[in-house]
mmCIF file of the N, C-alpha and C atoms, coordinates in Angstrom:
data_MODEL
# 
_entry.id   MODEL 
# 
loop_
_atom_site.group_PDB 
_atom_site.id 
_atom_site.type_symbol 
_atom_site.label_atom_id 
_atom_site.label_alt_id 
_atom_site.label_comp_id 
_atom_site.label_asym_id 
_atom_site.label_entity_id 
_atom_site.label_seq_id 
_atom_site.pdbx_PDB_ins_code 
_atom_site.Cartn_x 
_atom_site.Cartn_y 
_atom_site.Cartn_z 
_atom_site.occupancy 
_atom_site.B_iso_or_equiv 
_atom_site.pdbx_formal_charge 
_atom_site.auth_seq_id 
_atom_site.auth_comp_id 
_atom_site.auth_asym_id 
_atom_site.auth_atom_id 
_atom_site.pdbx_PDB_model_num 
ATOM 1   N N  . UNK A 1 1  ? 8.846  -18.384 -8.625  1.00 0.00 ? 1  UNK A N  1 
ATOM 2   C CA . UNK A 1 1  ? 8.109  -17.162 -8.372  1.00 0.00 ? 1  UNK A CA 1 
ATOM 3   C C  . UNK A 1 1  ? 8.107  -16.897 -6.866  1.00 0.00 ? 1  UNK A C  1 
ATOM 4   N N  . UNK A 1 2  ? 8.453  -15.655 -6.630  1.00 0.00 ? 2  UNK A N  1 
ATOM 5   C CA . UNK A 1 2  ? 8.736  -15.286 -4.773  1.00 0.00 ? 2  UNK A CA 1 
ATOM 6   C C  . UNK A 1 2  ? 7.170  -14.302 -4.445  1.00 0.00 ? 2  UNK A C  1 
ATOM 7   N N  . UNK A 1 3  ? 6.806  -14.558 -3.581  1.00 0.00 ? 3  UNK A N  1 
ATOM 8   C CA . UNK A 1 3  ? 5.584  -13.400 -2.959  1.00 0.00 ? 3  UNK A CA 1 
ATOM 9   C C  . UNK A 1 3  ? 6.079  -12.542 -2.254  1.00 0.00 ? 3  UNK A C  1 
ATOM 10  N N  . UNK A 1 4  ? 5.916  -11.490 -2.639  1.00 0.00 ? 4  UNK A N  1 
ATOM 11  C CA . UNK A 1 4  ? 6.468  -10.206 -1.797  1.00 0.00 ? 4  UNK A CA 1 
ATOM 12  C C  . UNK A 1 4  ? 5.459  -9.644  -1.613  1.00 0.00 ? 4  UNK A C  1 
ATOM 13  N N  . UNK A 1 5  ? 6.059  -8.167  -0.904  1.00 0.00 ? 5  UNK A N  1 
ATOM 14  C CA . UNK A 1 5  ? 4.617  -6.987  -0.088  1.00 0.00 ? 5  UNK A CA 1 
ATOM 15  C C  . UNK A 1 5  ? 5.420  -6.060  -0.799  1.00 0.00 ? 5  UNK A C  1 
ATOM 16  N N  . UNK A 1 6  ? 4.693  -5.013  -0.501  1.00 0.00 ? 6  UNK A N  1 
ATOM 17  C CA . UNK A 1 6  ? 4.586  -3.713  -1.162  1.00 0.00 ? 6  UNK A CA 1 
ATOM 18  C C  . UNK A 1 6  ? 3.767  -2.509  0.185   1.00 0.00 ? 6  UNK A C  1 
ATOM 19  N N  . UNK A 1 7  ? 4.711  -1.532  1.110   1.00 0.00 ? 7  UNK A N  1 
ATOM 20  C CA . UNK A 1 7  ? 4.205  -1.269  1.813   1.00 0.00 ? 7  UNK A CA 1 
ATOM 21  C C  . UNK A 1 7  ? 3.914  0.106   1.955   1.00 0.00 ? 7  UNK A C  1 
ATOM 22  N N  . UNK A 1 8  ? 2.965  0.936   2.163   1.00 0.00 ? 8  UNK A N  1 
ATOM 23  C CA . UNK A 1 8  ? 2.899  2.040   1.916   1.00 0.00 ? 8  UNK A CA 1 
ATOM 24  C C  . UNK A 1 8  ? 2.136  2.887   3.145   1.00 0.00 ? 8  UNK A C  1 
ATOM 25  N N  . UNK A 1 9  ? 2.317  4.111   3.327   1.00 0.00 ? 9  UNK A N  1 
ATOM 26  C CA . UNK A 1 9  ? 2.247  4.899   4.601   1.00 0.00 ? 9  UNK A CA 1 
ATOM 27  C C  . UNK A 1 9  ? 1.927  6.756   4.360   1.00 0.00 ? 9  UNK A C  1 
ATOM 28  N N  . UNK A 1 10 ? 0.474  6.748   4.434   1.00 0.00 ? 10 UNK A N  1 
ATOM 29  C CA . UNK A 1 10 ? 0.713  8.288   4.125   1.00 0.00 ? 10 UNK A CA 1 
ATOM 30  C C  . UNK A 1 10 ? -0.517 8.677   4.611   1.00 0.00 ? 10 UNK A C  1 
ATOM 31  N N  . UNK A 1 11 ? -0.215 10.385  4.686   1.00 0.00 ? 11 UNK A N  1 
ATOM 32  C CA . UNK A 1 11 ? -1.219 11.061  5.879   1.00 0.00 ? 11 UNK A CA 1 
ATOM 33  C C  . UNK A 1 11 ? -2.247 11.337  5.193   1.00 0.00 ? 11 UNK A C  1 
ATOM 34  N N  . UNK A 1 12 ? -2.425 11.443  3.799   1.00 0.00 ? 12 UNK A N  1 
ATOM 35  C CA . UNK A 1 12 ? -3.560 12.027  2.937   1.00 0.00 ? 12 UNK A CA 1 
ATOM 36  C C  . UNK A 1 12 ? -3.983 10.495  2.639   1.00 0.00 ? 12 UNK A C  1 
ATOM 37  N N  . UNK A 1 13 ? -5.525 10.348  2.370   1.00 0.00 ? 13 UNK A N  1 
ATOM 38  C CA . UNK A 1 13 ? -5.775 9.394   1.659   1.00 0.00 ? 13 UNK A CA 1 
ATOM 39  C C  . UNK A 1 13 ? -6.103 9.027   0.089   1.00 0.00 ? 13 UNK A C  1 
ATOM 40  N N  . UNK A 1 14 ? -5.938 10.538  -0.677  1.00 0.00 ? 14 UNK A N  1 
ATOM 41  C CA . UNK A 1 14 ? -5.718 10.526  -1.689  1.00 0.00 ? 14 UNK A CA 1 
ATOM 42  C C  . UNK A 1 14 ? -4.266 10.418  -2.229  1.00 0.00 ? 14 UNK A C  1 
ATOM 43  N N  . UNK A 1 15 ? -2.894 10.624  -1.289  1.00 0.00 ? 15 UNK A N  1 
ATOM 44  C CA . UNK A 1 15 ? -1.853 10.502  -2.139  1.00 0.00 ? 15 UNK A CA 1 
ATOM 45  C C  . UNK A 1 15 ? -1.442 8.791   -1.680  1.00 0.00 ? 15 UNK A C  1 
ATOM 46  N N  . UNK A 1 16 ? -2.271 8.229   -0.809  1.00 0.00 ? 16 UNK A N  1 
ATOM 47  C CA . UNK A 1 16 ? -2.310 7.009   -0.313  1.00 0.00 ? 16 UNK A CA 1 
ATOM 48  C C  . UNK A 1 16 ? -2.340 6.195   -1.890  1.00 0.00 ? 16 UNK A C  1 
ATOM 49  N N  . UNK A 1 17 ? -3.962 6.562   -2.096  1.00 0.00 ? 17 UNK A N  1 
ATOM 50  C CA . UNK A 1 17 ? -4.818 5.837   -3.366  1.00 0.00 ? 17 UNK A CA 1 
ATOM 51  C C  . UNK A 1 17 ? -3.380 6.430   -4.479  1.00 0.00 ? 17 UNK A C  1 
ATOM 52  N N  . UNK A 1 18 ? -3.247 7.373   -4.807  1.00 0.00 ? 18 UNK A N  1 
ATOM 53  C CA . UNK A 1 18 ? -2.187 7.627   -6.036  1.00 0.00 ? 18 UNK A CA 1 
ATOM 54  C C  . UNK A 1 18 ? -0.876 7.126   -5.736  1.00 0.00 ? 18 UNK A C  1 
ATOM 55  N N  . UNK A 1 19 ? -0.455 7.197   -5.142  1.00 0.00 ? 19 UNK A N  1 
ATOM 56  C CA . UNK A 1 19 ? 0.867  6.128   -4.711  1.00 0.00 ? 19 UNK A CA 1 
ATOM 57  C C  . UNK A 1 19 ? 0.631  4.661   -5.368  1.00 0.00 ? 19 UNK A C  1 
ATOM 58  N N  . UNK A 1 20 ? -0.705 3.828   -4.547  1.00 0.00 ? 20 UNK A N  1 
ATOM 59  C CA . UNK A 1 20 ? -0.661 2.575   -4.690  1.00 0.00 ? 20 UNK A CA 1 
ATOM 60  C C  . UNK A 1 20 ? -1.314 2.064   -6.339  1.00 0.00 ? 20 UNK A C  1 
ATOM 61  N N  . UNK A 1 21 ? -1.642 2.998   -6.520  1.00 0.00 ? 21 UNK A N  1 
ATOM 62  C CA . UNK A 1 21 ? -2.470 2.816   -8.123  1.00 0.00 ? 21 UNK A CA 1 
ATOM 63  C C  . UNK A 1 21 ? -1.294 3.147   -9.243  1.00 0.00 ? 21 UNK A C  1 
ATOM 64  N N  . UNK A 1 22 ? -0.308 4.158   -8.607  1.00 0.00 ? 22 UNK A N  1 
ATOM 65  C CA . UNK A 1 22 ? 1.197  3.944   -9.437  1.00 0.00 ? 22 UNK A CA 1 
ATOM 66  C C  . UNK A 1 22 ? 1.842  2.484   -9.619  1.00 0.00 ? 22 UNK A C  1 
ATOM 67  N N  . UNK A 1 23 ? 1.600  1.982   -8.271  1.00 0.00 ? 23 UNK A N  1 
ATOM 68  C CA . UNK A 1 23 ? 2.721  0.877   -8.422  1.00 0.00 ? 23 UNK A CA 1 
ATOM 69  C C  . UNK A 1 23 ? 1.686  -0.496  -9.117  1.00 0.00 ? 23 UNK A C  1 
ATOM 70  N N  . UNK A 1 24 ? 0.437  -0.590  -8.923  1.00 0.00 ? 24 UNK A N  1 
ATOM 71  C CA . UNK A 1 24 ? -0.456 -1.819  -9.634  1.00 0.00 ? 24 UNK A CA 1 
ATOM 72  C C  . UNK A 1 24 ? -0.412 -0.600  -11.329 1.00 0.00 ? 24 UNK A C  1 
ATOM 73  N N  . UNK A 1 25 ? -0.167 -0.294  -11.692 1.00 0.00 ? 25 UNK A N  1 
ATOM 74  C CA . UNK A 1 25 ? -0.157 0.024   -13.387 1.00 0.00 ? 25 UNK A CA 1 
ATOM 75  C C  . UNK A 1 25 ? 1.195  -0.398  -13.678 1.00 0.00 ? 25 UNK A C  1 
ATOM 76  N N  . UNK A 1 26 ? 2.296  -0.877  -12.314 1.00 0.00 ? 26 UNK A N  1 
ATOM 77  C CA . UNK A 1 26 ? 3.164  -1.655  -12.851 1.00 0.00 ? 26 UNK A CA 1 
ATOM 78  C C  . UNK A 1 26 ? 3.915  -2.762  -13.128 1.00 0.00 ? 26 UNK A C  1 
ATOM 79  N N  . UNK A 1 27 ? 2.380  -3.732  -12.328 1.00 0.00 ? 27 UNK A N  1 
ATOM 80  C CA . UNK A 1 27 ? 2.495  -5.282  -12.429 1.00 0.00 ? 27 UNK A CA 1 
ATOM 81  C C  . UNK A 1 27 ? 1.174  -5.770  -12.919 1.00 0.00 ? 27 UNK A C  1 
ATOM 82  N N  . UNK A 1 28 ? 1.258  -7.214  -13.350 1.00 0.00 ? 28 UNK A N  1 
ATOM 83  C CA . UNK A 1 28 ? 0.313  -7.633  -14.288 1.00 0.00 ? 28 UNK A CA 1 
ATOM 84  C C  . UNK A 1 28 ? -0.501 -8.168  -13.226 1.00 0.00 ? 28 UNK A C  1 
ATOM 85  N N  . UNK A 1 29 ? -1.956 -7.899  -13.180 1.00 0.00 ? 29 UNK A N  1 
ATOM 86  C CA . UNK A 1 29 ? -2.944 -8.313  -12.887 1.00 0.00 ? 29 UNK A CA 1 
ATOM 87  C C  . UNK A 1 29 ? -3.058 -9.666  -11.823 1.00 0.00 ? 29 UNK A C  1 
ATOM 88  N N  . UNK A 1 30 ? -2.825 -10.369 -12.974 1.00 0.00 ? 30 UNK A N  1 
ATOM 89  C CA . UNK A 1 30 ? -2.353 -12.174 -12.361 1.00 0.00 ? 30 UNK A CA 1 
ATOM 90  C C  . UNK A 1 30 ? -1.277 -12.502 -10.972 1.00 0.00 ? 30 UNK A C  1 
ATOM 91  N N  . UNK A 1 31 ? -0.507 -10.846 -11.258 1.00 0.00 ? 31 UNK A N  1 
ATOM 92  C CA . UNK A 1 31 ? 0.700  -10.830 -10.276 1.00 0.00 ? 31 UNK A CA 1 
ATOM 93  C C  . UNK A 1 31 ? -0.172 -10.369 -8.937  1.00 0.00 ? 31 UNK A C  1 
ATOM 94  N N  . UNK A 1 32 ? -1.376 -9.600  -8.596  1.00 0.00 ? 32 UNK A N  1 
ATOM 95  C CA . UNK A 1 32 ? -1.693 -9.132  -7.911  1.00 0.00 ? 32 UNK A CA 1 
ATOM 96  C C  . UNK A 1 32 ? -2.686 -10.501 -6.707  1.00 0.00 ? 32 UNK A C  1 
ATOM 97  N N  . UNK A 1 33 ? -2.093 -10.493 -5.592  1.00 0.00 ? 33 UNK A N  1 
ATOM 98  C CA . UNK A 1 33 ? -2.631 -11.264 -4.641  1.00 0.00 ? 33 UNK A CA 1 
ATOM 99  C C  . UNK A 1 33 ? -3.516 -10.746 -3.539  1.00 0.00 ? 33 UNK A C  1 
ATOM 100 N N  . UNK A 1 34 ? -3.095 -10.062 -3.329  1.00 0.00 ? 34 UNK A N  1 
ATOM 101 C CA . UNK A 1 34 ? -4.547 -9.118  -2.338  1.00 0.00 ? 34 UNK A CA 1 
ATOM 102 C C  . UNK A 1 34 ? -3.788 -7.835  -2.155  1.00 0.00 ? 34 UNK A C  1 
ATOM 103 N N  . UNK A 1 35 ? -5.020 -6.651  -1.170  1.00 0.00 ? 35 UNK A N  1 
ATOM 104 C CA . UNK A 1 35 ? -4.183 -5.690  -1.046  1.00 0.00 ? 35 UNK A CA 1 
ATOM 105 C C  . UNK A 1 35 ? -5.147 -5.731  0.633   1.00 0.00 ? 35 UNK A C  1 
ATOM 106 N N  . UNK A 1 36 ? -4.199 -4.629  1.642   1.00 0.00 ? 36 UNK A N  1 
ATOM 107 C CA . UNK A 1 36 ? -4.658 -5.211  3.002   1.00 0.00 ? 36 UNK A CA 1 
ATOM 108 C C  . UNK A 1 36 ? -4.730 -3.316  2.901   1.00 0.00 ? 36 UNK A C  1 
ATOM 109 N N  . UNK A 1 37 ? -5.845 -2.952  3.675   1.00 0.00 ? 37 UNK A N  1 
ATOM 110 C CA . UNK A 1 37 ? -5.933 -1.739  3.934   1.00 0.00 ? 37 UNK A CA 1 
ATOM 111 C C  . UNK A 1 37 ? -6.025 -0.949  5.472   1.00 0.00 ? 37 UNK A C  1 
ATOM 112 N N  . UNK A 1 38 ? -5.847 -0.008  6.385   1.00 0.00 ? 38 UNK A N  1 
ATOM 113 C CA . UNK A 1 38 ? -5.657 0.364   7.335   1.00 0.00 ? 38 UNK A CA 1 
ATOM 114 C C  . UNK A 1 38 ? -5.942 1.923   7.666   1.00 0.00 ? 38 UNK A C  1 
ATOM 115 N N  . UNK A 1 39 ? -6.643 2.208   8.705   1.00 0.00 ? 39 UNK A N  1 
ATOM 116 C CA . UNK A 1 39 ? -6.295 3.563   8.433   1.00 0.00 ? 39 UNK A CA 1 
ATOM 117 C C  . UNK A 1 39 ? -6.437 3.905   10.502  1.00 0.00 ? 39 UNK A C  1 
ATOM 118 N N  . UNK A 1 40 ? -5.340 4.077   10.761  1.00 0.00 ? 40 UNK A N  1 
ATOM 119 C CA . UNK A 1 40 ? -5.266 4.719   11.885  1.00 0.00 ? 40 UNK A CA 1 
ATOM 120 C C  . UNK A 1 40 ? -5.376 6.117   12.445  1.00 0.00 ? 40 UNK A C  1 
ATOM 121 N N  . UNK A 1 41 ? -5.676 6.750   13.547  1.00 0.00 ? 41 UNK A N  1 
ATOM 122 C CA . UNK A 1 41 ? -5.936 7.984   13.601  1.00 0.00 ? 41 UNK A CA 1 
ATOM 123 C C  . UNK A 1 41 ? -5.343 8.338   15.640  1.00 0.00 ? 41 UNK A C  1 
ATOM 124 N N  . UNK A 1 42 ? -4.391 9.364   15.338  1.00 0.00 ? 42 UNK A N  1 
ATOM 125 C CA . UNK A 1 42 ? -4.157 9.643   17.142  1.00 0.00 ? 42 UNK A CA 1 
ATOM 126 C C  . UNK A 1 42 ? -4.177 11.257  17.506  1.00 0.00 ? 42 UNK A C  1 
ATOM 127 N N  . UNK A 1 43 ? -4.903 11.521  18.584  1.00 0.00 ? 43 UNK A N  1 
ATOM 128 C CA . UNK A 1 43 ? -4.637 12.897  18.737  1.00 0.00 ? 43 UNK A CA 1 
ATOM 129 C C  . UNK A 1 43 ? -4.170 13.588  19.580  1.00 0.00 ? 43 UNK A C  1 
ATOM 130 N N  . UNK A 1 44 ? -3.318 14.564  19.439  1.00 0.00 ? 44 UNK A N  1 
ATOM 131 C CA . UNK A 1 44 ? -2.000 14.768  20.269  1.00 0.00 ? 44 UNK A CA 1 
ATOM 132 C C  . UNK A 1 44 ? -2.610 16.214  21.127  1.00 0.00 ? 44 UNK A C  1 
ATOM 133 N N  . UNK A 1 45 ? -3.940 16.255  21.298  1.00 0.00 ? 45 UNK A N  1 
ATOM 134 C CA . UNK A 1 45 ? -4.016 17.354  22.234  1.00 0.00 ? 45 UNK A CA 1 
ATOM 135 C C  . UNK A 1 45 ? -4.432 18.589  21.918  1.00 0.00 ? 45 UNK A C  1 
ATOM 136 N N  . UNK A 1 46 ? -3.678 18.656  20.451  1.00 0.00 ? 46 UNK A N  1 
ATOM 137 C CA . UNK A 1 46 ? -4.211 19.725  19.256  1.00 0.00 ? 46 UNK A CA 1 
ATOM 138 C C  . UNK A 1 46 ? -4.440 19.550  18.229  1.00 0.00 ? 46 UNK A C  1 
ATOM 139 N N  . UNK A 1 47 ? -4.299 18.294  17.663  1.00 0.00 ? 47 UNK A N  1 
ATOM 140 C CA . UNK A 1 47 ? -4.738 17.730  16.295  1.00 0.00 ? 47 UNK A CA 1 
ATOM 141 C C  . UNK A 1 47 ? -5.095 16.839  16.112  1.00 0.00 ? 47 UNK A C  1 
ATOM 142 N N  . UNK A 1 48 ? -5.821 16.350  15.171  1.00 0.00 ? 48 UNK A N  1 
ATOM 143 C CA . UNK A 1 48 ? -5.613 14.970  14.846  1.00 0.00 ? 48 UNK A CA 1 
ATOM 144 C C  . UNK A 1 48 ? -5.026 14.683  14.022  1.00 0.00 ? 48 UNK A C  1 
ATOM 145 N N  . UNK A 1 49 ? -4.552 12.953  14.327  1.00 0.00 ? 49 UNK A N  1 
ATOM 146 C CA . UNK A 1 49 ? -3.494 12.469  12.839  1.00 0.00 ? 49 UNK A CA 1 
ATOM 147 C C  . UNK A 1 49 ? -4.055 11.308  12.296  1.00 0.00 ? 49 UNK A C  1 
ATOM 148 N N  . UNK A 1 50 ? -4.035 11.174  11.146  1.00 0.00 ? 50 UNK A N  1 
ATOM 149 C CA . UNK A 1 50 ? -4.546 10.326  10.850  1.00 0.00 ? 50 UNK A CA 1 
ATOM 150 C C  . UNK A 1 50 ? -3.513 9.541   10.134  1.00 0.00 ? 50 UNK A C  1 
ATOM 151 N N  . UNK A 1 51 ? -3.234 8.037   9.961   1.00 0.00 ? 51 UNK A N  1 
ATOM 152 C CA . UNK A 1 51 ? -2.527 7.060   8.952   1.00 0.00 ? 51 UNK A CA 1 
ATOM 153 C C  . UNK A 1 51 ? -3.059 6.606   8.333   1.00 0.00 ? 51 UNK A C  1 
ATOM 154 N N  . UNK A 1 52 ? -2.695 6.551   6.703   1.00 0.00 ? 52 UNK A N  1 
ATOM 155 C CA . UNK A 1 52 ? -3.877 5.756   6.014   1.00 0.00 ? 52 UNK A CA 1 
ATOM 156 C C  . UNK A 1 52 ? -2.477 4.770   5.543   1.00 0.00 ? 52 UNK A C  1 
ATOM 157 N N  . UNK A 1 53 ? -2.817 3.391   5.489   1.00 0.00 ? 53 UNK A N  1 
ATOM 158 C CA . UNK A 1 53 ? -1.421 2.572   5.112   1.00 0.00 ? 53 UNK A CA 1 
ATOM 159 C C  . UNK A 1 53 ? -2.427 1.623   4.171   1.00 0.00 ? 53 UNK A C  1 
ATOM 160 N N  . UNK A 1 54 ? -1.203 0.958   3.239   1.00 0.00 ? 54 UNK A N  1 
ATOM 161 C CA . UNK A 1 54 ? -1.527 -0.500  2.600   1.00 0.00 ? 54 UNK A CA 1 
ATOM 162 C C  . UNK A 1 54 ? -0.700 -1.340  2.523   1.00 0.00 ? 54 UNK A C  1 
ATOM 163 N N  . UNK A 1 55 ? -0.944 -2.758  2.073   1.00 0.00 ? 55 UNK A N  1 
ATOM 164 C CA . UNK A 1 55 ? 0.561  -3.776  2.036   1.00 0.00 ? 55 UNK A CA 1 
ATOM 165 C C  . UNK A 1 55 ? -0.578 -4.402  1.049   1.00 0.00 ? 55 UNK A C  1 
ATOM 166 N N  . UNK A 1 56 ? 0.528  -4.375  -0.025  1.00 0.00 ? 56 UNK A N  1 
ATOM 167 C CA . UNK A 1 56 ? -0.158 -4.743  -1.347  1.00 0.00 ? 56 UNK A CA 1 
ATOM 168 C C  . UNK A 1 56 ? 0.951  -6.587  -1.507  1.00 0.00 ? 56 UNK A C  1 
ATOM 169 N N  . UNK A 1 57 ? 0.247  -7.634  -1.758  1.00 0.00 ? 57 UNK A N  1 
ATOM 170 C CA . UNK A 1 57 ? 0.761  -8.856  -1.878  1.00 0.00 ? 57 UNK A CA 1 
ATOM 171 C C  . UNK A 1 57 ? 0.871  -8.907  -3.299  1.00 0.00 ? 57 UNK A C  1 
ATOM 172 N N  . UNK A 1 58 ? 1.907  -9.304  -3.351  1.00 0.00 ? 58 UNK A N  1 
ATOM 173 C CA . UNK A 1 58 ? 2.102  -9.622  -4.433  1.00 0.00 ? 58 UNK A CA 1 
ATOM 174 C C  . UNK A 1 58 ? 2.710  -10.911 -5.139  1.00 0.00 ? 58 UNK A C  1 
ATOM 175 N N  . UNK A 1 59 ? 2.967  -11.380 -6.689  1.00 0.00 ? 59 UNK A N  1 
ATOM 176 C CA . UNK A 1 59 ? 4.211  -12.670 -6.951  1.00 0.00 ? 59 UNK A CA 1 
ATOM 177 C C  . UNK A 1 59 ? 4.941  -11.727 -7.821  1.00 0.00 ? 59 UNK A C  1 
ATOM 178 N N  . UNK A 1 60 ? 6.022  -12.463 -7.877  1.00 0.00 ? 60 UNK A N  1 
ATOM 179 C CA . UNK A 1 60 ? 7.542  -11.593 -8.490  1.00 0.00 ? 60 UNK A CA 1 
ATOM 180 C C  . UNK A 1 60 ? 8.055  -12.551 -9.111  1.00 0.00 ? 60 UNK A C  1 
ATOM 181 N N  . UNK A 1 61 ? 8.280  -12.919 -10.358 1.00 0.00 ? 61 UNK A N  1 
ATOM 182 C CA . UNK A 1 61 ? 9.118  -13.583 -10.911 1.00 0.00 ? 61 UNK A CA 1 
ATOM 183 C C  . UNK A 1 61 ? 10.214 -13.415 -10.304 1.00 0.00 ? 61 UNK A C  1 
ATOM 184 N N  . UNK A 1 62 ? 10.785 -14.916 -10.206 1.00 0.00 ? 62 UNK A N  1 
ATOM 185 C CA . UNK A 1 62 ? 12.255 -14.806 -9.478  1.00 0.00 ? 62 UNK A CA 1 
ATOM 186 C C  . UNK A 1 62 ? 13.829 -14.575 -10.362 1.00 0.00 ? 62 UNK A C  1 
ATOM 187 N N  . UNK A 1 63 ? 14.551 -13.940 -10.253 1.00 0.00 ? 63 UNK A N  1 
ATOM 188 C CA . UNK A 1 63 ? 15.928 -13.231 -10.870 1.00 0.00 ? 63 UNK A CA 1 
ATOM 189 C C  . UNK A 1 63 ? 16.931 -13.915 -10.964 1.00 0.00 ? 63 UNK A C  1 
ATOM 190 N N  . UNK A 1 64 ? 16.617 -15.442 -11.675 1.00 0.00 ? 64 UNK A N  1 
ATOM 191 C CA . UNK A 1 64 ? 18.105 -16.210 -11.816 1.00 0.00 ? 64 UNK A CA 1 
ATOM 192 C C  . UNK A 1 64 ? 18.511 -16.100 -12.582 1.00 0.00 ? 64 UNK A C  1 
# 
């Protein structure tokens, strides 16, 4: 079994949450090891930006 990430990057924090809730409806529970959350924000003078990111841990059965 290999541990991998799962990394994700987006300006809304609702297509953040729907992105990452796509990809956990497509591993089993047991597979799920943590999820790391982030949300950065910079402003360029006339806006603000905001990053909302995750890195979802995961195990992966390995492909021999």
């Amino acid at each position: 079994m290999a541990v991998k990430v799962k990394l994700f990057d987006e300006e809304h924090e609702l297509d953040l949450e729907e992105k990452v809730n796509a990809f956990l409806a497509n591993i089993q529970p047991e597979q799920l090891i943590d999820i790391k959350y982030q949300v950065a924000t910079m402003y360029d003078y006339k806006n603000q930006i905001y990053c909302y990111s995750a890195m979802i841990i995961y195990k992966e059965e390995d492909q021999d």
